[in-house]
N, C-alpha and C positions, 0 to 999 in steps of 0.2 A: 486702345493701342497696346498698354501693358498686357492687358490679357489676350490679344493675338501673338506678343512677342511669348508670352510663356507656353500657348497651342504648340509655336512652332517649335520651342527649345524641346517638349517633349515630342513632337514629334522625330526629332532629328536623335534625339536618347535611345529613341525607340527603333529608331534607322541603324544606328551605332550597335544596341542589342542585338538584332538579329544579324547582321552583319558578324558581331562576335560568336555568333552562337557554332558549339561544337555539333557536328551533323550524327557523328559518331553517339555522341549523348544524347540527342534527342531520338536517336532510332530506337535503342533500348529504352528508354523513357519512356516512348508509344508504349511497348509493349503492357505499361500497367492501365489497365483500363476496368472502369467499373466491372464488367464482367466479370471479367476476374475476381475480381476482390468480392465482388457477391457469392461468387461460388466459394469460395474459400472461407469465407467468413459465417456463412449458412451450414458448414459443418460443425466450426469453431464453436458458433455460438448457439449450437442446438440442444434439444434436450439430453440430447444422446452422454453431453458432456457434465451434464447435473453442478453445473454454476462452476466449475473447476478448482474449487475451494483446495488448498494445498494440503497435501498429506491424501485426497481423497481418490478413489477411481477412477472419477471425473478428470480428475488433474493428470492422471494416468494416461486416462487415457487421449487428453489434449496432448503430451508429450509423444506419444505413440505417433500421433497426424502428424507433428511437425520433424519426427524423426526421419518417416517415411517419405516426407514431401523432401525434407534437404537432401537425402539420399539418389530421390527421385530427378532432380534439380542436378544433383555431381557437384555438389561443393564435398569438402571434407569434413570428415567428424574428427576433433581434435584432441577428444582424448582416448588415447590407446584406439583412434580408429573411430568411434563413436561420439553420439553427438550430445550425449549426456556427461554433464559436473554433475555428480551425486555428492549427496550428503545427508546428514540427521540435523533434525533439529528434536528437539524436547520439551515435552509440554505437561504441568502437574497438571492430576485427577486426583478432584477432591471428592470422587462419590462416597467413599467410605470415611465418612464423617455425618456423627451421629451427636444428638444431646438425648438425656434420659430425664425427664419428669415422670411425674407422680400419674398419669396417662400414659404410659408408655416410653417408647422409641420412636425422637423427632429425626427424620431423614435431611440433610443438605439437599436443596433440589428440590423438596416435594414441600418439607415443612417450614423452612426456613431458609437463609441464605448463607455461606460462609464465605468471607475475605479473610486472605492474608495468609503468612506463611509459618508455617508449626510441621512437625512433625512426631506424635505420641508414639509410643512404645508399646503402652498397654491405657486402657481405658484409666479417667482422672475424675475424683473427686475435689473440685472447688467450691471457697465459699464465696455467695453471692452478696453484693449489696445492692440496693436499691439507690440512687441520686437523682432522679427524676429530669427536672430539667439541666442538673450539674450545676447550679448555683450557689450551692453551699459545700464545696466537698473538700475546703481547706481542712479541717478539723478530722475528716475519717479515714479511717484506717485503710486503704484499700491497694496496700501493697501485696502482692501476689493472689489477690483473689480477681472476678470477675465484677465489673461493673455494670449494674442495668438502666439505662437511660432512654428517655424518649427523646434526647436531641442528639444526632450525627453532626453538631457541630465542629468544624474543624480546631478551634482554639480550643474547646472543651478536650477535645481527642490527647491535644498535645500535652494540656493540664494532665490527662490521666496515666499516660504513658511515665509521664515525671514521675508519679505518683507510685508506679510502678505495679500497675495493675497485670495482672495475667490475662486476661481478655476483655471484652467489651461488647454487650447485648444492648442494640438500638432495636428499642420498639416499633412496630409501625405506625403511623397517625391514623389508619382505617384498616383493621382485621381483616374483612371479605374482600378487600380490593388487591391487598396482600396476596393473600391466598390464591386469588384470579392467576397472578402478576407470575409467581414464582414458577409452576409448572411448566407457562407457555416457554420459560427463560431458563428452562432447566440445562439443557448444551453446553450453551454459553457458558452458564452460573460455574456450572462444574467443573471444567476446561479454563485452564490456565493461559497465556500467551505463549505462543511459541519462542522458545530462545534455543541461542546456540550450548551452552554448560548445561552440562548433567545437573549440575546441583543447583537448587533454586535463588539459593544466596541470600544475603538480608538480614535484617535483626527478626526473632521470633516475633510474630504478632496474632491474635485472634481476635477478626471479627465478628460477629454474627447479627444479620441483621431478622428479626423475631416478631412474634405477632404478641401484641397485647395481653390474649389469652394464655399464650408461652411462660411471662413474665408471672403472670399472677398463680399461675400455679411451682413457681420454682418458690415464692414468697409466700404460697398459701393464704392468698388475700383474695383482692376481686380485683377486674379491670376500673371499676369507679374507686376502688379504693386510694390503684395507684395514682389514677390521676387527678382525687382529691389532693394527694400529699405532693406533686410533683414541685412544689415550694419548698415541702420539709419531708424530705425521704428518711431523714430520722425517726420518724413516725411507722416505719416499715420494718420489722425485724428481718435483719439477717434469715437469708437459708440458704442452700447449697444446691449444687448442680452436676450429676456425672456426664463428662464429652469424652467424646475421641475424634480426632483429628491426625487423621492416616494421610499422608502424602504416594501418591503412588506415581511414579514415571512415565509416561507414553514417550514412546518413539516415534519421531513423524520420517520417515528417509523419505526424500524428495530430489528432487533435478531441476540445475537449469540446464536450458535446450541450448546448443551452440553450435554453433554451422564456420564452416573457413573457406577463404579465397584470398589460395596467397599471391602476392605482386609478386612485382619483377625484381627492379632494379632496386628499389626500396623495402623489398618486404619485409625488412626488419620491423619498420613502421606498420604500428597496427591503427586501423581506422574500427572504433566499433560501435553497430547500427543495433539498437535495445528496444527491448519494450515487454513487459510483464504480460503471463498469459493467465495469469491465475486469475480467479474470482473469487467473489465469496459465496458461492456455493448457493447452498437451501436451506428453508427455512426449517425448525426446529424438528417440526412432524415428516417434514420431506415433499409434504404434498407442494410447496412453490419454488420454484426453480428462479434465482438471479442468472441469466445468461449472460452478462454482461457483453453486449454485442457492441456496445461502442468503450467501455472500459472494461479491459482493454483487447476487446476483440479485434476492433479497429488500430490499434497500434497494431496490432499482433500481427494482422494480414497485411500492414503497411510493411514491416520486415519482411512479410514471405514474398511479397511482389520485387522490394527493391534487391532479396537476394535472389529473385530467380531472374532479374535482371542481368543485373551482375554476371552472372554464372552466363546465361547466353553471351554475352557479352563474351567472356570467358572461352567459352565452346568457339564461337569464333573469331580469335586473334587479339578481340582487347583486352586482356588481362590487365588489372591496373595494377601503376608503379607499388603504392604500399596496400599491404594484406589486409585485407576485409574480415571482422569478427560477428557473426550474425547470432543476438544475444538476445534468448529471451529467459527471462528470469519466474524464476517464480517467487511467492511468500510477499511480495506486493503490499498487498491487502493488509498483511499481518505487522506491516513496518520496515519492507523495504528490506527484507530481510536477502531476501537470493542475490538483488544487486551485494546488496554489503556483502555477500559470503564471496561473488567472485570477485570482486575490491581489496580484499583481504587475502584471497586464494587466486590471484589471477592466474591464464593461462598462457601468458606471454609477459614480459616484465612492463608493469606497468609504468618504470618509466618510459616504453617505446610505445603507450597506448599514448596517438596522438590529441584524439577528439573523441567525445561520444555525443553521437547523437541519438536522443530517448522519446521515441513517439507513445505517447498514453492520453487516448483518444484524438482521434481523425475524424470522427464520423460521423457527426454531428453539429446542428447551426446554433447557437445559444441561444436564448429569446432578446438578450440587446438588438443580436446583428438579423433575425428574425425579422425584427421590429423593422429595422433601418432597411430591411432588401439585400443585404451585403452579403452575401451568400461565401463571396471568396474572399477567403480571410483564414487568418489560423493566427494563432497566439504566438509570439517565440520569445520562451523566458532563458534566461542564462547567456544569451549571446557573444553580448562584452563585461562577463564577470573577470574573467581571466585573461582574457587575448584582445587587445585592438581590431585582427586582422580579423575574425570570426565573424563577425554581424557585419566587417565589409565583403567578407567571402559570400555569405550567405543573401544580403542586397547583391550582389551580382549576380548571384543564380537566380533571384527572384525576378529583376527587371529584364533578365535576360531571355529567361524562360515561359516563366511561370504565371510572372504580374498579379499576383494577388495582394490581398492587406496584409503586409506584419505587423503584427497589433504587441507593443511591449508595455503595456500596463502594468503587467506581472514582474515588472523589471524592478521597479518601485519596492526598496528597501521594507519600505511602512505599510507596504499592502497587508490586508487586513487576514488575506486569504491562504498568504505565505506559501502558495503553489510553489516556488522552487525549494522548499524543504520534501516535497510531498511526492516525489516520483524519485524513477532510480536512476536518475541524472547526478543525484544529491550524493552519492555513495562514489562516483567517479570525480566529480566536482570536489569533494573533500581531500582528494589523491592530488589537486591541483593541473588535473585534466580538463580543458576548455570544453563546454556542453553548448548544445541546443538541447530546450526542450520545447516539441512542438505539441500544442491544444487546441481544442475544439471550443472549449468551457462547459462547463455545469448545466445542467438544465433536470427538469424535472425529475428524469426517470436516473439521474444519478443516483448509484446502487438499490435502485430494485427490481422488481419482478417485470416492471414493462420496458427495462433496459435491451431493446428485440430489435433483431435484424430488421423486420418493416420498415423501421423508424429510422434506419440507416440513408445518408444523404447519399450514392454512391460517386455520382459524379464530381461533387464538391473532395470525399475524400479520395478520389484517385486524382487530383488535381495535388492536395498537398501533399501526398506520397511522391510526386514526380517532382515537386519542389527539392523532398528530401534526397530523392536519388539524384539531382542536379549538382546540391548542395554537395554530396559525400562523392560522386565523378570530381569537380573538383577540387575536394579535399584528399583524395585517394593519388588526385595524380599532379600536383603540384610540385615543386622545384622543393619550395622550404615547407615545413611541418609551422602549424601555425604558436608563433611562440607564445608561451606564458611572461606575461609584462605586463600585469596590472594586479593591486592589491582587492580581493574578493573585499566587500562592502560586507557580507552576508554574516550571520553568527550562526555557528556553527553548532552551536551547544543546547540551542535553545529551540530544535526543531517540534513542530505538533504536530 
């Protein structure tokens, strides 16, 4: 008997839903359908775009597609006309850093590795010592010279830093594997993180992490000899080393993409719909391509659908009350960097940014929900960090519309996975702006090479893109803007 009385309550919820449902919402809603979003996303996430890594051509030329599609669509480009925020960011190149033994000229990149931040003038003569395993090094001398150790231990590090060493040469524990290792990682190795200051900042540090061989000819010994004595490095006479450590500058100037559609009667109020186009590009040689066709190609086309939405919508009479901001960012990948810039630089004050909502990945089933048949589902973390009224707006548009799982595991302080530090929700959220972020979850081909259109679920994500544009009709044309009246749980200092 209980469980025919609960049949019938939902089915009577379910009576009530559609009964509420705006007609006007779900005609534009139709409009996004897997088609779509296939064709759109098979250009995004093709070769043509070479993983869209920021700074690069690829990235380029993804900015290019969606300039042309917002253009094509009639929304506005909102700055000076256009639909690009430009900016620089800056990245140190450490290629021109060299060490000099009694064999020649060791390259960064080729022969060895370099960490950390220095900037020489002209080429340096230092003296080396040897400490092996760093066990013993209360007693030596090794202020301003170089230390050579076979342990990267982090407490040893901090001892030698006191100590006041001028750099620090970590052996490797296997020469040929070394050797292997550094070439393929030469890009990376060389290439700094992107940030926004010219200057690197920091206390001076030099690391260099060296092969065995490296070591024994700066000491004029052998590789058995060092690591007979790595108990007693005092056994190892002093000898000296010339480096240079050239700091050079790269420029990255980059864009995020942004599209407008102002309201009416409110369009002071900005609603704005995010999602990162950027990837991370290819691998070292070039020969393998990350397409990244559900991160975040999938976000990426869930914007372009809910703003071509929108914009018909628009073309014919409904214009909604407050102003739509169609926001895709780049630098993602890098640390969430194009969010933070227009966070920082916004183009509307962002005390009138009322909501963001940040899709990064749609496209895909996890192996949990896989597992279980649950095909419709999507994650939504951040809901009620900030606002009461937010995850009950968003349970309306779902039972109303959409009926799929909201699944808020991610909501859990102590999750392990810390997904709301990790998208560019986190950079609006920070501003004390109410987020959704909606997910697909993790699965295998999370950032690599078989991250491919095939593998895209289309049906499942044009189901929660129409979630989102339910979600944001509602929030766009509401009475009140949903208030901030709750203390964020989250730390904010401590993101990975």
């Amino acid at each position: 008997m209980r469980r025919l009385k609960l049949s019938l309550m939902g089915l009577v919820m379910t009576a009530l839903a559609v009964n509420a449902q705006d007609k006007t919402a779900v005609k534009y809603a139709n409009t996004i359908t897997p088609e779509d979003m296939r064709a759109k996303l098979s250009i995004l996430a093709s070769d043509e775009f070479g993983g869209r890594e920021t700074g690069t051509e690829g990235q380029k030329k993804a900015s290019r597609f969606l300039e042309e599609f917002y253009e094509r669509v009639g929304l506005e480009g909102p700055v000076d006309g256009t639909y690009r925020q430009k900016f620089n960011m800056y990245q140190s190149d450490w290629s021109d850093v060299y060490i000099k033994t009694r064999s020649g000229k060791k390259i960064n990149g080729t022969d060895f590795i370099f960490t950390g931040n220095a900037n020489m003038a002209k080429e340096m003569k230092l003296d080396a010592v040897y400490i092996g395993k760093g066990s013993n090094i209360a007693d030596m001398d090794l202020n301003g010279k170089v230390a050579v150790s076979s342990s990267g231990d982090r407490e040893l590090m901090g001892k030698l830093a006191e100590a006041g060493v001028k750099g620090v040469m970590i052996m490797a524990a296997d020469d040929e594997q070394f050797k292997q290792t550094v070439p393929r990682q030469a890009r990376r190795l060389l290439l700094g993180r992107l940030r926004f200051d010219k200057e690197n900042g920091g206390n001076e540090s030099m690391t260099f992490y060296t092969t065995q061989e490296m070591a024994a000819e700066i000491f004029r010994s052998s590789k058995e000899k060092l690591a007979e004595n790595a108990e007693t490095p005092g056994n190892i006479k002093e000898g000296s080393v010339r480096l240079m450590v050239k700091e050079k500058i790269n420029v990255i100037d980059t864009e995020n993409m942004v599209a407008f559609l102002e309201g009416t009667d409110l369009k002071d109020e900005v609603l704005v719909i995010s999602s990162h186009f950027d990837h991370i590009g290819q691998n070292e040689d070039g020969t393998v391509i990350n397409n990244g066709a559900d991160d975040d190609g999938s976000g990426t086309t869930g914007v372009m659908e809910i703003a071509e939405a929108f914009a018909q919508a628009a073309k014919e009479g409904n214009r909604p009350r407050r102003s739509i901001l169609f926001l895709n960012v780049t630098g993602e990948e890098k640390g969430l960097l194009g969010s933070a810039y227009y966070a920082d630089n916004p183009l509307f004050p962002i005390e009138n940014t009322v909501n963001n909502l940040n899709i990064d990945m749609i496209g895909r089933v996890d192996p949990e929900h896989e597992e279980s048949g649950n095909r419709d589902y999507v994650y939504v973390i951040g809901s009620e960090k900030l606002s009461s009224h937010l995850k009950v707006i968003s349970e309306f548009a779902n039972i109303t519309y959409t009926n799929i799982d909201l699944d808020y595991r991610y909501d859990d302080p102590n999750d392990r996975n810390r997904f709301y530090y990790r998208s560019d929700h986190y950079n609006f959220a920070k501003k004390g702006i109410p987020i959704i972020f909606y997910f697909n979850g993790t699965h295998a081909d999370y950032h690599r090479p078989t991250d491919t259109v095939d593998k895209i679920e289309f049906d499942v994500m044009a189901k929660r893109a129409q979630l989102i544009f339910h979600t944001a009709w509602i929030l766009a044309n509401r009475d009140a803007r949903t208030p901030v009246d709750r203390q964020d749980d989250m730390d904010y200092n401590s993101r990975d």
